[in-house]
Steps between C-alpha positions, in 0.01 A plus 500: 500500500574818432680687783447882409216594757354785175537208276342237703231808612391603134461151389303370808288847438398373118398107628340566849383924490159380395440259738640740775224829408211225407573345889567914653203611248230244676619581832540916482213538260693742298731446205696746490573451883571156420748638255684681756515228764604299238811756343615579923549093524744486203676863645527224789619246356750688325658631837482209694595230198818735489632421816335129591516379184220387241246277689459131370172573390457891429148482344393351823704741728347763295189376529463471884662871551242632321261373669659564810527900398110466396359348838726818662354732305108358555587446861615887531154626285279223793689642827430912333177397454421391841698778672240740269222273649665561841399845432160543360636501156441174337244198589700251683598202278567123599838390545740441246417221303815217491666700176776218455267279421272707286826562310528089387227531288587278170722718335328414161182674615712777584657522152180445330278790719848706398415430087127598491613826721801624281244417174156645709317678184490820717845578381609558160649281281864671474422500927422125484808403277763734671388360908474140391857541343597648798385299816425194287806478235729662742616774262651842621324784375834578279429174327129509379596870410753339251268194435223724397710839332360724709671749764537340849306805664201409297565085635501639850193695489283219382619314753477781741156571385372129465607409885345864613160368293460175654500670891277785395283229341555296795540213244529159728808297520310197360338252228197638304141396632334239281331788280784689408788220423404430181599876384781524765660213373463639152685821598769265646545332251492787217766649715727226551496446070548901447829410694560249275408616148741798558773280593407296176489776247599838657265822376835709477855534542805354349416136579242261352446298863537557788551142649559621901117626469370134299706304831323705759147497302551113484596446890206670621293287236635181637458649882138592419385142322688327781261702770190503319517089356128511420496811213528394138597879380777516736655150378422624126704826558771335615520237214451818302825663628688160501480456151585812366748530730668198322527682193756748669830360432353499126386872469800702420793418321837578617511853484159535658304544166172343543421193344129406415303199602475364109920514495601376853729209540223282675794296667601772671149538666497349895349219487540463930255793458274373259439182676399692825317726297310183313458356849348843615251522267387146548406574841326821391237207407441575121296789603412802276622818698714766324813392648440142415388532157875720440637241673359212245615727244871569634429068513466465103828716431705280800388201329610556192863367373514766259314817347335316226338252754338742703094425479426846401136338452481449854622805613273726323195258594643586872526862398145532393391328898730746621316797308198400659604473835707783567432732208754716387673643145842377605341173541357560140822623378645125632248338347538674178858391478356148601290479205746638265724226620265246465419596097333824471718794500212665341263413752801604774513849325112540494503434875809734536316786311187472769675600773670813673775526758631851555816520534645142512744385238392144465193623291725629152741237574233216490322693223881545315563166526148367349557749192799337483415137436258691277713643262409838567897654619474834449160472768711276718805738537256775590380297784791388629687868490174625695561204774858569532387937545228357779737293693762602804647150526802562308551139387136517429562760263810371288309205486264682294695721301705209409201322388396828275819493367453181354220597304696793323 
């Protein structure tokens, strides 16, 4: 083991922080409190690991002085209280209950009350994304700032802002009643694959992925499905991350160019992650969520030794489900390229020419590469010079222009 008390500190922060706030968060009622409690026990550790030595099990030492510092703290707020009661000033209250014990609680609870809070739909979306990363994913404010492009003030307000919400809101430390965790778990869960679809293909800056963002999306995945067993959408997500997170290795070439799905060297795919995500979505139970449906499509490409095998037939068909399910024109635009793969391009471009998506690239490159097939160049470079102008990944972009260039 590592001897460096920072080192051993900041790694034992990334693997056990979660479980730490989730236990503090139950207790305190408060996550941002739970925050705190949790940051003063690695400022702790840090002192005392420098003289004594690194414990033989930090997570647990870290553990148990955390909860030490939180049945202080709630023991100092009970002993005010009753010297206010002494006083007129307060109704007297019953004893302290036994907070050691309240604090072993299964920590799994703790961690899953902790998910539905950082993801409550009070908060925004940027709110949810940025205090999940941060008390779930263990990130520093400095990282999601360089994760996500923006500055690291702007990070630290959300996150400012979302903890300050859920007190005024007095949002509860704990699982959804039976009415509301169908749509809680549906913010969750659109949360946790935001995280990962801007690991997977990055909306700006100089790189294509952003594979830190794709590891921390899939680890809360895999922590969610293995604390909620009985939901098919959460298994489906994660065999929805698992397999496209086996294309990775295959995605850029060696100077970081991107390379797309139709040219990949399939053998360099992960096929360790493409049997957990096949297992995945055999436990989501064949069901027809959005998730799983992805997931059964991410399932045709996986299975397929090589480009021409793929069962585009299939994957439209699953497409078209999709469509109906969870509506939307990117989902079109998919499906488009779907049918255009399976035979049609015209049918693909008819689809294509339906739809309208402000703003997002995809739409003239899709549409470029349709006019394309179709013999219709001088159309197709137009398109793909207005997707490279609408882009800010960089990689994105000479992707593009690259692609209009060979239509000159």
């Amino acid at each position: 083991m590592a001897t460096d008390p920072r080192r051993v500190v900041e790694a034992v922060w990334r693997i056990e922080s979660a479980r730490i706030v989730a236990a503090l968060a139950r207790l305190v009622g408060d996550v941002g409190l739970a925050e705190e409690l949790a940051q003063d026990t690695f400022v702790i550790a840090l002192e005392q690991w420098a003289e004594g030595g690194v414990p033989e099990h930090p997570g647990s030492w870290l553990m148990a002085t955390a909860k030490h510092r939180a049945v202080d703290l709630l023991r100092r707020q009970s002993t005010y209280r009753r010297k206010l009661a002494e006083v007129g000033r307060a109704t007297p209250e019953a004893e302290d209950p036994d907070l050691a014990a309240e604090l072993d609680d299964y920590v799994g609870d703790d961690l899953l009350r902790l998910i539905f809070t950082t993801c409550h739909p009070v908060l925004s979306t940027e709110a949810r994304v940025a205090l999940t990363l941060r008390l779930l994913g263990g990130l520093t404010t400095e990282e999601i700032a360089r994760a996500y492009l923006v500055p690291e003030a702007t990070v630290g307000r959300r996150i400012t802002r979302a903890k300050r919400t859920l007190a005024e809101k007095e949002v509860p430390i704990e699982l959804p009643p039976p009415g509301e965790a169908a749509q809680r778990l549906a913010s969750v869960l659109e949360v946790v694959y935001l995280i990962f679809n801007e690991g997977y293909a990055a909306t700006a800056g100089d790189d294509w992925m952003r594979p830190a963002l794709c590891e921390e999306a899939l680890r809360l995945g895999r922590v969610l499905a293995a604390l909620a067993p009985p939901e098919p959408e959460v298994h489906g997500l994660v065999a929805l991350m698992e397999l496209q997170a086996s294309r990775t290795p295959a995605r850029t070439g060696p100077d970081g160019a991107p390379i797309l799905l139709q040219d990949q060297d399939r053998r360099r795919w992960d096929r360790l992650l493409i049997r957990r995500g096949l297992d995945a979505l055999g436990r989501a139970g064949g069901t027809f969520g959005p998730y799983t449906l992805q997931a059964e499509i991410a399932a045709c490409h996986a299975r397929a030794a090589t480009a021409e095998q793929t069962d585009w037939t299939r994957i439209a068909a699953l497409y078209e489900v999709l469509a109906h399910v969870s509506p939307s024109p990117i989902v079109d635009l998919n499906r488009a390229v779907a049918v255009a793969n399976a035979g049609s391009a015209e049918e693909g471009l008819r689809i294509v020419d339906t739809l309208t998506l402000p703003g997002y690239a995809l739409l003239p490159a899709v549409r470029g590469d349709l006019l394309a097939r179709l013999g219709r160049a001088a159309e197709a470079r137009a398109e793909f010079e207005r997707a490279a102008a609408m882009t800010r990944n960089a990689r994105e972009r000479e992707l593009f222009q690259a692609r209009a260039a060979a239509l000159t």
